[in-house]
VOGU-3710 file (C-alpha; in Angstrom, 3 decimals, decimal comma):
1> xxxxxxxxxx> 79,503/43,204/122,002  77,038/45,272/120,059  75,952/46,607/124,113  79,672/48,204/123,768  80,112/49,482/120,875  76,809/51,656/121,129  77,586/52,711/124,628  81,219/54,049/122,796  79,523/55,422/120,061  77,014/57,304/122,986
11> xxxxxxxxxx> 80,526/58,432/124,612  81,967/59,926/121,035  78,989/61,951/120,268  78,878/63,300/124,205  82,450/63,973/124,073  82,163/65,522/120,440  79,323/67,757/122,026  81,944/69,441/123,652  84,993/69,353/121,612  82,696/70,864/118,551
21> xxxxxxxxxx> 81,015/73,782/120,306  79,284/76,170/118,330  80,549/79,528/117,951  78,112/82,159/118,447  79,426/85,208/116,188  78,046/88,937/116,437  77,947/91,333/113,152  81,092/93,027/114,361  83,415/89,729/115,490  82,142/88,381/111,402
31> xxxxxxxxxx> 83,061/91,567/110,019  86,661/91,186/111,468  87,541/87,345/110,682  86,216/88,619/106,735  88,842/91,747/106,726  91,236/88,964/107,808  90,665/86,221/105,487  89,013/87,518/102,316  90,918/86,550/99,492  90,038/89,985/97,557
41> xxxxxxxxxx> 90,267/92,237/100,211  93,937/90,751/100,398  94,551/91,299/97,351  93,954/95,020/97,181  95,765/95,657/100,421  98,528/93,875/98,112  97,916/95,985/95,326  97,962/99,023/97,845  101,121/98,304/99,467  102,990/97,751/96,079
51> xxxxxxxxxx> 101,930/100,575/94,573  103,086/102,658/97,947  106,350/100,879/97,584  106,702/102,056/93,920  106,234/105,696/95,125  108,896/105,453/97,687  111,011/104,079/95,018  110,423/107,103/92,580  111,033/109,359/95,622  114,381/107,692/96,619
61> xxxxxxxxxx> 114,959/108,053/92,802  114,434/111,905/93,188  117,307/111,966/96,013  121,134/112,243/95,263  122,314/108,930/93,699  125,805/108,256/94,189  127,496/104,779/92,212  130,826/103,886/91,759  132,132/101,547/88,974  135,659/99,507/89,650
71> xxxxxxxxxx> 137,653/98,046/87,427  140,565/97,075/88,695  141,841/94,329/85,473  141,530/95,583/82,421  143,953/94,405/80,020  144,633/93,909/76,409  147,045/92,444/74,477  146,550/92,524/70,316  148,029/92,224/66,833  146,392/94,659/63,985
81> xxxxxxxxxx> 147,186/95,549/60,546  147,727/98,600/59,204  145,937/98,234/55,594  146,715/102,191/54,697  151,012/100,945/55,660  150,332/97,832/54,908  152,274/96,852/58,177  151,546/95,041/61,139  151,547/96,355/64,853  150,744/95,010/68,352
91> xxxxxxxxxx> 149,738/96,668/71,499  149,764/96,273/74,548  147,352/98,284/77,058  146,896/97,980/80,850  144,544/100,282/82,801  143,067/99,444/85,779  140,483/102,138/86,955  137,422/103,512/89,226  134,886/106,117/88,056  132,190/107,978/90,769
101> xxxxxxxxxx> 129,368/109,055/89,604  127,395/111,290/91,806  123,927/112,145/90,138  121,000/114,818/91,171  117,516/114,659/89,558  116,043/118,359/89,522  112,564/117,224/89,998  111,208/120,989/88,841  113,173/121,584/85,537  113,442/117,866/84,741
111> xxxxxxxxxx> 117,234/118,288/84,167  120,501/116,591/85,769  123,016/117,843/87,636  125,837/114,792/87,758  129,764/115,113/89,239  131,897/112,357/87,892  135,587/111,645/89,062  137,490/108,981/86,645  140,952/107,522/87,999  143,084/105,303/86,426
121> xxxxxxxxxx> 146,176/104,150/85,964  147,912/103,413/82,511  150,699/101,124/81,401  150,453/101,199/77,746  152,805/100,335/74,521  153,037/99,302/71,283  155,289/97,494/68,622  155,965/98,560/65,369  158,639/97,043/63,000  159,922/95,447/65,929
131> xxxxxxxxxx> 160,566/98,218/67,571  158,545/99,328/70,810  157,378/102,651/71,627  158,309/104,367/75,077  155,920/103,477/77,243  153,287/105,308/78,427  152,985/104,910/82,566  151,023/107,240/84,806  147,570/108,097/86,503  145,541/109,808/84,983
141> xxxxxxxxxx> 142,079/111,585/86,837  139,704/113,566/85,018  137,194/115,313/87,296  134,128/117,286/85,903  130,183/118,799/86,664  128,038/118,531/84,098  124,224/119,786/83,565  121,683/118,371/81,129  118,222/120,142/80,620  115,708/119,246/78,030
151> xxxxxxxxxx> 113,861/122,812/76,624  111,115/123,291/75,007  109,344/119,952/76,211  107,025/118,474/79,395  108,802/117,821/82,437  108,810/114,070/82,644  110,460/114,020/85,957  107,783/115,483/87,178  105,019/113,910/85,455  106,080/110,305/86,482
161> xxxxxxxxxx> 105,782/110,804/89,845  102,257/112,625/89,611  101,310/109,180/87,633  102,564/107,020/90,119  101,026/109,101/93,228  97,277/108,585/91,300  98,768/104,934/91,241  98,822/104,566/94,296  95,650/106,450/95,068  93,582/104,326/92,970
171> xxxxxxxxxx> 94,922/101,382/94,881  94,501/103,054/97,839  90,716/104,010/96,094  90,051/99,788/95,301  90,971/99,072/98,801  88,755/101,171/100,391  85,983/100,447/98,209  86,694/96,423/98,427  86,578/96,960/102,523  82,617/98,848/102,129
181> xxxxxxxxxx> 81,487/96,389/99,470  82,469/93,350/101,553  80,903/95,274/104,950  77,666/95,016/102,670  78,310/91,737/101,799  79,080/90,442/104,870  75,611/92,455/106,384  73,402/90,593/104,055  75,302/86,810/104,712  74,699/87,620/108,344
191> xxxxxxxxxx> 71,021/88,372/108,014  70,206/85,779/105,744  71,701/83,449/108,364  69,827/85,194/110,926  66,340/85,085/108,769  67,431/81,097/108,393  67,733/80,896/112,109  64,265/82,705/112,512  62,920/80,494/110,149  63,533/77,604/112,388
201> xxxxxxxxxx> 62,086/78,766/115,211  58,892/79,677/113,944  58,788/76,194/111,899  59,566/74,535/115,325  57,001/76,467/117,252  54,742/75,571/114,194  55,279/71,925/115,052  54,978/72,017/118,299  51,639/73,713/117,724  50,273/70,634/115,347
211> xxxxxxxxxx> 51,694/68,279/118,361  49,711/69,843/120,531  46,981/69,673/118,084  47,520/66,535/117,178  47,193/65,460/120,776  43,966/67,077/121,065  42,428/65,570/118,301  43,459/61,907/118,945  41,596/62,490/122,457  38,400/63,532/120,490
221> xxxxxxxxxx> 38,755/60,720/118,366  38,724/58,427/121,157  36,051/59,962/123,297  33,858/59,983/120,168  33,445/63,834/119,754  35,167/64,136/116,790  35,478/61,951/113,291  38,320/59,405/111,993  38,772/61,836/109,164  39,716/64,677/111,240
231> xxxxxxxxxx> 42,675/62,425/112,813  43,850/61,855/109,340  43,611/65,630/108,703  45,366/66,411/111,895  48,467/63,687/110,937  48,970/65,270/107,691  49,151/68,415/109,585  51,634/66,957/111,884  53,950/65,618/108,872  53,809/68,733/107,364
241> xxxxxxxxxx> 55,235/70,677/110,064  57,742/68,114/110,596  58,942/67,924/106,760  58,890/71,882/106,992  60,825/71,905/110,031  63,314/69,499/108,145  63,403/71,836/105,127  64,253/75,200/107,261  67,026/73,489/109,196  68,436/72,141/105,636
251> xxxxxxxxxx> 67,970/75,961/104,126  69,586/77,132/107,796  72,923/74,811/106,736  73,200/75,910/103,364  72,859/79,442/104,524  75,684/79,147/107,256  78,355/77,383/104,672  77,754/80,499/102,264  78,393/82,499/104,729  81,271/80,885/106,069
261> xxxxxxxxxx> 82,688/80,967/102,883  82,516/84,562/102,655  84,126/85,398/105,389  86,805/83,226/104,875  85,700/80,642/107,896  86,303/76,582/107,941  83,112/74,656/106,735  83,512/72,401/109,555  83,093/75,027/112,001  79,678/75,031/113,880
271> xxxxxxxxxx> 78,843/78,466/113,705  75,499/80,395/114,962  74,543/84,676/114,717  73,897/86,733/117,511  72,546/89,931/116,929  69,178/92,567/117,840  66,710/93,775/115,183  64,383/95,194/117,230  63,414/98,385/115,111  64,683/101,687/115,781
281> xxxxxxxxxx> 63,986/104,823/114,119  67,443/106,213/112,150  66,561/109,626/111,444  68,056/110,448/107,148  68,917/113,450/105,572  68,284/113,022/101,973  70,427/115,907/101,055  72,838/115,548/103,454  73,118/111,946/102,359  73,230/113,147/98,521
291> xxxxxxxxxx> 75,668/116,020/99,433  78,107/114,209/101,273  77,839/111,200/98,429  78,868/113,588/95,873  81,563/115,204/98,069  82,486/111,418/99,564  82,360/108,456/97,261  85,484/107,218/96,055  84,163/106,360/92,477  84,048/109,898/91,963
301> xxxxxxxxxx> 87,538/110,166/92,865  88,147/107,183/90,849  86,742/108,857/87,663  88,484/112,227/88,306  91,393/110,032/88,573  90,716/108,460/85,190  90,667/112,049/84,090  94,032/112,998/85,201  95,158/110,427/83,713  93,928/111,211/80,454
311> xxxxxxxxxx> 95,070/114,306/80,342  98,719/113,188/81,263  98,050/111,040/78,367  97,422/113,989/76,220  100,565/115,756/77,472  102,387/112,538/76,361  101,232/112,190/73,339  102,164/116,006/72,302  105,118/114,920/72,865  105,336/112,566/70,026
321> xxxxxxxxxx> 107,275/114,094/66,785  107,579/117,366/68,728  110,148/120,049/68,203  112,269/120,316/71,473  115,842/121,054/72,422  118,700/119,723/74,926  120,933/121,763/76,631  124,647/119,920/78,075  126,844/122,036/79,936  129,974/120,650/81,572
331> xxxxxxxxxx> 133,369/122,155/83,079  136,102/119,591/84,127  139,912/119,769/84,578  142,412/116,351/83,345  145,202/115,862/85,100  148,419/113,452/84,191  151,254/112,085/85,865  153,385/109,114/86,940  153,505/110,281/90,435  150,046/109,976/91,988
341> xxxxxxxxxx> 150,666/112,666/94,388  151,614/115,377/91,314  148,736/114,495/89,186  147,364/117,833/89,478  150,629/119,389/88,678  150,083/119,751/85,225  146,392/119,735/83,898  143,670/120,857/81,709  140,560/122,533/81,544  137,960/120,906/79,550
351> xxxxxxxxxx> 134,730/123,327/79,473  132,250/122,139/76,819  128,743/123,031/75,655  126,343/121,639/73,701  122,819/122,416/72,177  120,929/120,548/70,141  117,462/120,469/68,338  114,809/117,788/67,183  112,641/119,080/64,326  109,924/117,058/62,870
361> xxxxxxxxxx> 109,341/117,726/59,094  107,056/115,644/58,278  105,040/112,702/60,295  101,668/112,390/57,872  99,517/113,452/60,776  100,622/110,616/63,323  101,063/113,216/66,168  97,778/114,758/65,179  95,576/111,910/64,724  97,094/110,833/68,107
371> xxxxxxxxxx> 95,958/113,839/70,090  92,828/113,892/68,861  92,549/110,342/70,196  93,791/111,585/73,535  91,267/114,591/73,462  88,556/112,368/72,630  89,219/109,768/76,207  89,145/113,115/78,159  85,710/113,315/76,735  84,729/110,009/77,299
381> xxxxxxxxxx> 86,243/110,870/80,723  84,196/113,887/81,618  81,099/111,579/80,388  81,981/108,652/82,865  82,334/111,196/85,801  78,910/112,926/85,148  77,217/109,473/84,833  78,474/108,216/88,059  77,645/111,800/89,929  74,256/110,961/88,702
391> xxxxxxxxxx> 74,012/107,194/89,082  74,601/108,357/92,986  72,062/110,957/93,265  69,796/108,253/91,929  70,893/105,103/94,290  70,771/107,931/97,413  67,105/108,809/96,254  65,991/105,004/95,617  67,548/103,640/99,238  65,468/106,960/101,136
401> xxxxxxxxxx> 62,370/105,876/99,348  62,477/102,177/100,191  63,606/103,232/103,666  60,630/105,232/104,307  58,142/102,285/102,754  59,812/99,650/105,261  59,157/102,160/108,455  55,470/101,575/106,677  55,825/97,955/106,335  57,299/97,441/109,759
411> xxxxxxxxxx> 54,461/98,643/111,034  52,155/96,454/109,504  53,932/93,348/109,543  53,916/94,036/113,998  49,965/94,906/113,859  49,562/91,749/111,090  51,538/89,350/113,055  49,630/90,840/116,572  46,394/90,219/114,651  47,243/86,803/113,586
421> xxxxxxxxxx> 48,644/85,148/116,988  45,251/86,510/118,525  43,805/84,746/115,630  45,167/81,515/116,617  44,639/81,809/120,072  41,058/82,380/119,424  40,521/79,572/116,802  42,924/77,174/118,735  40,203/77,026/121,588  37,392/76,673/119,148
431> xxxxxxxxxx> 39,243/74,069/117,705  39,362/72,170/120,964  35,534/73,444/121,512  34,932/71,431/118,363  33,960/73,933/116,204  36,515/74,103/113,437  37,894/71,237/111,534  41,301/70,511/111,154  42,140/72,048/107,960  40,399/75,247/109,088
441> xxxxxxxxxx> 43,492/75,904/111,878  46,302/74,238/109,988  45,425/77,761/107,418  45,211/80,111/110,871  48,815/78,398/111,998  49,966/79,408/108,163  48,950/82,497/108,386  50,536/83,260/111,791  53,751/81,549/110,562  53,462/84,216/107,236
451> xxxxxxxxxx> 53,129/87,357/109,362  56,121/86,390/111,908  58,250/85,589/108,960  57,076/88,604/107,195  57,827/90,848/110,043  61,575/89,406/110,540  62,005/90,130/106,925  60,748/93,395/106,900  63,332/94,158/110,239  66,425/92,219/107,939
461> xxxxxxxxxx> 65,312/94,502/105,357  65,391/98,006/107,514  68,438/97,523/108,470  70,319/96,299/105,231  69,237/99,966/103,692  70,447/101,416/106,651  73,550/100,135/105,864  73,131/100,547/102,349  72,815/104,301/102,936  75,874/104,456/104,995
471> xxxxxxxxxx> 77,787/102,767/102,003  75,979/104,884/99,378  76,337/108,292/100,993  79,729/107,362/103,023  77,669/108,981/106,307  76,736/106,883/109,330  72,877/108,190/110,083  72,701/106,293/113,287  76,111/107,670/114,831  75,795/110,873/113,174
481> xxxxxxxxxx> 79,527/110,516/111,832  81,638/110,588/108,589  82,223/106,903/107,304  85,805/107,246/105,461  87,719/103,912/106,047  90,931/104,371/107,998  93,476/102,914/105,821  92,189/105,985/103,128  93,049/108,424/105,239  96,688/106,548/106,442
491> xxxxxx> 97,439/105,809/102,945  95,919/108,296/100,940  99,197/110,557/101,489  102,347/109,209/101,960  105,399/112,042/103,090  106,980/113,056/100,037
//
């Protein structure tokens, strides 16, 4: 019994060999499942798309709106007392009716330009000392234009929609931002990852250097050439490389799940990294990189943004207790009769006019105080957009320095790690000659295991600044292109 079960439990891990292949993901194929299933960069295209909806709204808005209102019940039946005849009296009203109301915003005067059409139809009478009134029957339509323009005031109108189109471009700027930051992001996951991988290797070719030594020793122990102590040496050797093999492969899991996580992967998925960091020589600008960062980065337009917005608040805020007028023009005629098709046989022109004035007397310096708020952010504004013009000069600067110091350190780490395999090699056969102890090579297999790792790192590191350059200074060095995301330049401006 126990025969079968371990020759089923041999078939499930066989089969599960093939049913749980590992996936072998390049930078690129990573970069696209994270776009996909990051939780923040869905969020912003959210945020994006809402705020794009909101502008199409406002510019609908801006369009002739046309609404009619029906009523067709509207009666009334009801007993009141005259106090001033001290009598009572009871009406009795029925008028069914429709009203159409055709409206136009005019987006550069901030005024409104409306038509409205009201037809009804009245059957109305009332009792008074028992006796009834004639009644009054007919249809009645009243059809007039009418213009409305605020003077002496901000256009609002107009203002709105500039507010909601920075709307939207912020959005648009978060997005676009969101998609470089998590580019970055994903860059480093996939190079730690990498280095974890790398790691591995050189720990397993570390063991399977103390096997070999190992071997080698226990055959000198045995043929008398070499102490007891050394095979004790050369077995603590051995564990060691085995426990750090163990420990790289535990780092190496850890690693992938963080990275998994980031992009938005399953944590039962068996992944592994593909990619080539053999060096190559990206040839950067400094001041091209610092000009086109100044000209480029969407935190600049982000803080002249803020700016804008400021200053609209400013323009607002004058508005408070201010002195402004409104205009209402209006020519209609009223027509009346109890035969629809005659209604217009008898009207009457109702032209009206109207102009009227707000005047603050006295607010105790509200409005004042208030502006001199708003002045102040535009300040504070013009601050934060200096400070981030420099703050990008001086990340541009810092990521060309530490650029040029890796090409430096690249080379090193390849002569250091050249040196220290022909270190090995050499000591390895004096070790088997006899002449070095145990201990002596376990610190030459360190040191070769240092420079390899050291070298990786110093690759990893290369290109992470490369990329960090591309995101600082929105310019791809290696392709010799502009780096603007896409959906900034799809999005950036809708049709109006």
């Amino acid at each position: 019994m126990k025969i079968v079960k371990s020759l089923l439990l041999t078939c499930l891990l066989i089969c599960g060999g093939y049913l749980f292949s590992q996936q072998v993901l390049t930078l690129d194929e990573s970069m696209n499942i994270a776009i996909k299933n990051s939780p923040a960069i869905q969020k912003s295209k959210l945020n994006m798309e809402m705020n794009k909806e909101y502008l199409n709204a406002q510019l609908a808005n801006l369009k002739t709106n046309f609404l009619l209102d029906v009523a067709p019940l509207d009666f009334s039946h009801s007993l009141t007392y005259d106090k001033y005849n001290a009598k009572w009296y009871e009406d009795q009203v029925f008028e069914p009716k429709a009203n159409l109301i055709v409206s136009q915003p005019v987006k550069f005067t901030d005024g409104l330009l409306t038509l409205r059409n009201e037809f009804k139809y009245q059957d109305n009478y009332s009792i008074r000392d028992g006796v009834q009134t004639p009644p009054d029957k007919g249809f009645n339509n009243y059809l007039f234009l009418q213009y409305d323009q605020p003077i002496f005031t901000y256009n609002r109108l107009k203002l709105n929609l500039e507010k909601i189109k920075l709307n939207l471009e912020t959005a648009t700027m978060a997005y676009a931002i969101e998609m470089l930051n998590m580019e970055y992001q994903v860059n480093q996951a996939f190079y730690a990852v990498y280095q974890k991988e790398t790691a591995v290797q050189i720990a397993q070719e570390e063991f399977d250097n103390q096997k070999v030594s190992l071997e080698i020793i226990k055959s000198k122990v045995e043929a008398g050439l070499s102490a007891k102590e050394e095979l004790l040496q050369g077995e603590l050797n051995y564990a060691t490389s085995v426990s750090n093999l163990d420990n790289s492969k535990v780092d190496l899991d850890n690693t992938r799940d963080q990275f998994k996580l980031l992009i938005g992967m399953s944590l039962y998925d068996t992944i592994a990294v593909k990619t080539d960091i053999d060096f190559k020589l990206v040839y950067v600008n400094m001041e091209k990189a610092i000009e086109n960062g100044l000209s480029q980065r969407l935190e600049l337009t982000q803080r002249n943004i803020d700016l804008k917005m400021a200053e609209f608040d400013l323009t607002e805020t004058s508005a408070q207790n201010e002195f402004r007028g409104d205009v209402s023009l209006s020519v209609g005629i009223n027509g009346f009769n109890e035969d629809v098709t005659n209604i217009y046989q008898n009207t009457t022109n109702s032209p009206a006019i109207g102009l009227t004035f707000s005047i603050p007397l006295w607010d105790w310096g509200e409005r004042k105080a208030r502006m001199k708020a708003a002045e102040i952010n535009i300040q504070s504004k013009e601050i934060d957009l200096q400070d981030q013009k420099n703050n990008i000069v001086i990340s541009i600067r810092q990521t060309y320095r530490s650029l040029q110091n890796l090409v430096n350190q690249i080379d090193i780490a390849k002569q250091n790690e050249k040196n220290a395999q022909l270190t090995y090699d050499i000591n390895l056969e004096r070790y088997q000659n006899g002449d070095l102890t145990s201990i002596d090579l376990q610190r030459f297999q360190n040191q070769l295991s240092e420079k390899k790792t050291a070298l990786v790192n110093a690759l990893i590191n290369y290109r992470l600044e490369i990329i960090n350059m591309k995101v600082q200074s929105l310019w791809d060095f290696e392709n010799n292109t502009s780096f603007i995301p896409k959906e900034l330049q799809e999005n950036l401006t809708p049709e109006n």
